[in-house]
N, C-alpha and C positions, 0 to 999 in steps of 0.2 A: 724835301721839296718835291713837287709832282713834276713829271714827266713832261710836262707841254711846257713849266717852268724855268727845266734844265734846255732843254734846246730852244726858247725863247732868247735866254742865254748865250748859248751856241750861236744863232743869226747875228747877236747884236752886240754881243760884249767884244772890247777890243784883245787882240792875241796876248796871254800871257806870257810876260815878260820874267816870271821865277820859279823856282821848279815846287812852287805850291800850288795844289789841284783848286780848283772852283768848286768842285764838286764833294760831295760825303765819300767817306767812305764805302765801295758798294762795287760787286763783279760788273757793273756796266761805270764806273769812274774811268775806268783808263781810257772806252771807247768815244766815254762825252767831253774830257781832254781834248782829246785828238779832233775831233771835231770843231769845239772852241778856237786851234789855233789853225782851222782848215786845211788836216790833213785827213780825208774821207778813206783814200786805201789804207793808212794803216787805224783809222778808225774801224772800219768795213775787219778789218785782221782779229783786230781788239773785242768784237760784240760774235766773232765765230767763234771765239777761244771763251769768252762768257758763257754763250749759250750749249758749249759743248762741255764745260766744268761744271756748269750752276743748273739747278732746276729753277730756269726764272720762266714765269708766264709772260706769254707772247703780248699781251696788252701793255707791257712794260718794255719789250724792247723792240716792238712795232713802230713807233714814232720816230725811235733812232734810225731803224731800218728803215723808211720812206724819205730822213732827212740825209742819209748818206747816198738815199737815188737821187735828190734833186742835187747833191755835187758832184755827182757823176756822169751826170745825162743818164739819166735812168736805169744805172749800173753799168753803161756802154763801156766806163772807164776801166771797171771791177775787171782785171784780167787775170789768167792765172801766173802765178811768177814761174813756174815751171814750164814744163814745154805745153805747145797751146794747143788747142782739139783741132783735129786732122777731118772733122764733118762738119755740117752744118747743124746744131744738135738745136731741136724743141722739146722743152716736157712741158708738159698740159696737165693741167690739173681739171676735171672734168667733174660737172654734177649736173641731175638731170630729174626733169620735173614733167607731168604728164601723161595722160593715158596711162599704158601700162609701164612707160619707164621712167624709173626711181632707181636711184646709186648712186654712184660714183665710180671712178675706174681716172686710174692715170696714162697716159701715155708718151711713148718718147718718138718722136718722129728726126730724121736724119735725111739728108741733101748734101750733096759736093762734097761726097766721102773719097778720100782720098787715098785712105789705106784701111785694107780690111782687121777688123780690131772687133774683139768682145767687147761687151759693156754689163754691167749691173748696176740696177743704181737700191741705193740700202736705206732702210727709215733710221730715225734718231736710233731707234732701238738694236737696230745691226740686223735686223732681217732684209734677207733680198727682198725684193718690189718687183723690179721689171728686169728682165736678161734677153741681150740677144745678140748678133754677131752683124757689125757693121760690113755690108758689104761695099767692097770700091768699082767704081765707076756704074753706080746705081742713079738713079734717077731721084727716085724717093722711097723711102723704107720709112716703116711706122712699125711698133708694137706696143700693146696696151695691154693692161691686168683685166682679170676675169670682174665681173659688177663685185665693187665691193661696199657691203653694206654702212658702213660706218664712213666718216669725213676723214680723209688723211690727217694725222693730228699735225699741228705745227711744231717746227722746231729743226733742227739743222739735220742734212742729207747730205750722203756721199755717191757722187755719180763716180762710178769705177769705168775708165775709157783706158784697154791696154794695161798699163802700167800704172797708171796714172790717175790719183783722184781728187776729183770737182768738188768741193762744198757748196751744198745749196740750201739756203736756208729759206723755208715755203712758209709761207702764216696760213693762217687758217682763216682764209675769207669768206663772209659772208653771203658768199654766189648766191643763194638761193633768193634773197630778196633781191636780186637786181634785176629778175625780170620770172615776169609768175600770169599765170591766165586764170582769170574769172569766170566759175563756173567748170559746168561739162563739157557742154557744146557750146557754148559761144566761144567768138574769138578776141574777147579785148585783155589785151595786152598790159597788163601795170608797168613801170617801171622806176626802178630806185637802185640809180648806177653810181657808183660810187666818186670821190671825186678824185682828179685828175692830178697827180704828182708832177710838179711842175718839172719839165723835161720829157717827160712822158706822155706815149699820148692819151687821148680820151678814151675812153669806154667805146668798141665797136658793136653795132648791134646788126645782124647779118641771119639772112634764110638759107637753110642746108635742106638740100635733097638727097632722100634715102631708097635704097631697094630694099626687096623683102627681106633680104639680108645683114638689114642695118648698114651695106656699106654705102659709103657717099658719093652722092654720082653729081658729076664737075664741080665748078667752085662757089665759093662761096656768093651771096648775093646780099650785098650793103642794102639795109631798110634806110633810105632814105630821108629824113623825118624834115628835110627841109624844104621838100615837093609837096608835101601831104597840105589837106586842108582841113579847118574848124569843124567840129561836129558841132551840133547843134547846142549843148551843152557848155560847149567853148572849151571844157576841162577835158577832151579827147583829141586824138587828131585823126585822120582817117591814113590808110595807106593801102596797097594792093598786094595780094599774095601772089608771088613771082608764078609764071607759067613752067610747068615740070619742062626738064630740061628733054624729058627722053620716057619712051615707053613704061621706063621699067621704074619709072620713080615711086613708091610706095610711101612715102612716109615723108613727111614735114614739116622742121623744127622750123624755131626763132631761138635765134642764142646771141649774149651777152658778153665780151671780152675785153680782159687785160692783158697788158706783159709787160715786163721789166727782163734786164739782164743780169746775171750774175756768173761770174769768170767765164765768157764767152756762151753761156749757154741762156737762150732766150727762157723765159719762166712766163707761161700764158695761166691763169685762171679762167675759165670759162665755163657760163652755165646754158643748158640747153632746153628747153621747153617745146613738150611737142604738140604739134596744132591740130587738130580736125580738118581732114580735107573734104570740102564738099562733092556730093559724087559728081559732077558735071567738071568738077577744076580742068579733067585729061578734054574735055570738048572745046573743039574749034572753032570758034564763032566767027564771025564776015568781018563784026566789027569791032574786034580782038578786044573786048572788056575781060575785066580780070575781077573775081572777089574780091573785097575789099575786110580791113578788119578794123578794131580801133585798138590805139595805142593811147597811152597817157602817163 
């Protein structure tokens, strides 16, 4: 039976009542059990211990892994049984499109650190990724890997915090078509975001300002797509490129975002695409118009 068959399954069929499975024989049977009789943690138990015995590809136990977010509220449930993270932990999966930037790079960002603590987090394969030392009573701490050329492959990850370690299992998503620019210089915008896991929220699509240093200066800025109006075409919509926040802002994306949680630690996907700034954008006009680009 196909995959969308078995968790059709799952949603509809009533709880088994004998200890004979529904399901075939197969490293993911125990975790669509578990599911069918709607228990998602130790479903969620069941597809970490699969995916960390079996070489199964991600398009196989993808569907299960979206169906145990919508019983969890978006994995809010997923906690770890052991002792629970003492920060506030993000990893971001990051890919990136335009001009001269092209890769990938992950990073782990941290908030309301409460005791200072190492961390590594390791690929399926046991290599470290990203290392650094939690400091306490920080504000915000980020660290991120050097551009790496290749997509982090999917498959199950160990965040090491202290003593202690996080399983996280990342799929390998599709960022790069969710949001991509037309041409050189122009600025219209494609987009094909993906869809919304029920519990979770929708795809965010938001303007980052950069200095010449790549790093980012204030916060982020929601493209609004419910203010904008009809292009002429009908199949566009117009919208405006935010005003730099400050002097020093050099560079100008459009990026595309998800996240889910898994045993406390938020998991963002997000793709970034960098715009052309007109040379006039840093000028002050009386009667404060802003470029415009198009989206669709």
């Amino acid at each position: 039976m196909k995959i969308k068959t078995l968790l059709f399954m799952v949603c509809t069929l009533a709880p088994v009542t004998s200890s004979a499975s529904w399901f075939p024989n197969s490293p993911l049977q125990p975790t669509l059990d578990a599911l069918l009789v709607k228990h998602p943690q130790r479903a969620w138990q069941e597809l970490l211990l699969a995916v960390s015995q079996f070489d199964i590809d991600s398009q196989h136990w993808l569907p299960i892994k979206n169906e145990i977010m919508v019983q969890t509220r978006c994995g809010q449930q997923l906690m770890h049984e052991g002792n629970g993270l003492s920060a506030k932990l993000t990893l971001t999966i990051i890919s990136r499109s335009g001009l001269a930037s092209l890769g990938y790079q992950v990073k782990i960002s941290a908030e309301q650190v409460k005791q200072t603590q190492v961390f590594s987090l390791y690929t399926p394969q046991g290599e470290q990724l990203v290392s650094g030392e939690l400091t306490a009573k920080r504000d915000y701490q980020e660290w991120e890997t050097n551009e790496l050329l290749a997509k982090p492959h999917a498959g199950l990850y160990q965040l090491e915090v202290g003593e202690n370690r996080y399983p996280l299992l990342l799929t390998n998503s599709d960022t790069e078509s969710w949001l991509s620019r037309e041409g050189t210089l122009n600025t219209q915008l494609i987009t094909h975001l993906p869809e919304t896991i029920t519990h979770c929220s929708p795809p965010s699509l938001s303007w980052e300002w950069f200095d010449q240093n790549y790093n980012q200066i204030g916060l982020k800025q929601p493209i609004d797509l419910c203010e904008v109006s009809l292009s002429k075409t009908s199949a566009e919509t117009n919208t405006r490129l935010p005003a730099p926040p400050s002097n020093q802002a050099s560079y100008l994306s459009a990026s595309a975002s998800i996240f889910e949680y898994q045993t406390g630690v938020k998991i963002e996907y997000l793709h970034r695409v960098a715009i052309p700034i007109p040379q006039n954008v840093h000028t002050k006009t009386t009667d404060h118009k802003q470029k415009s680009i198009n989206l669709r």
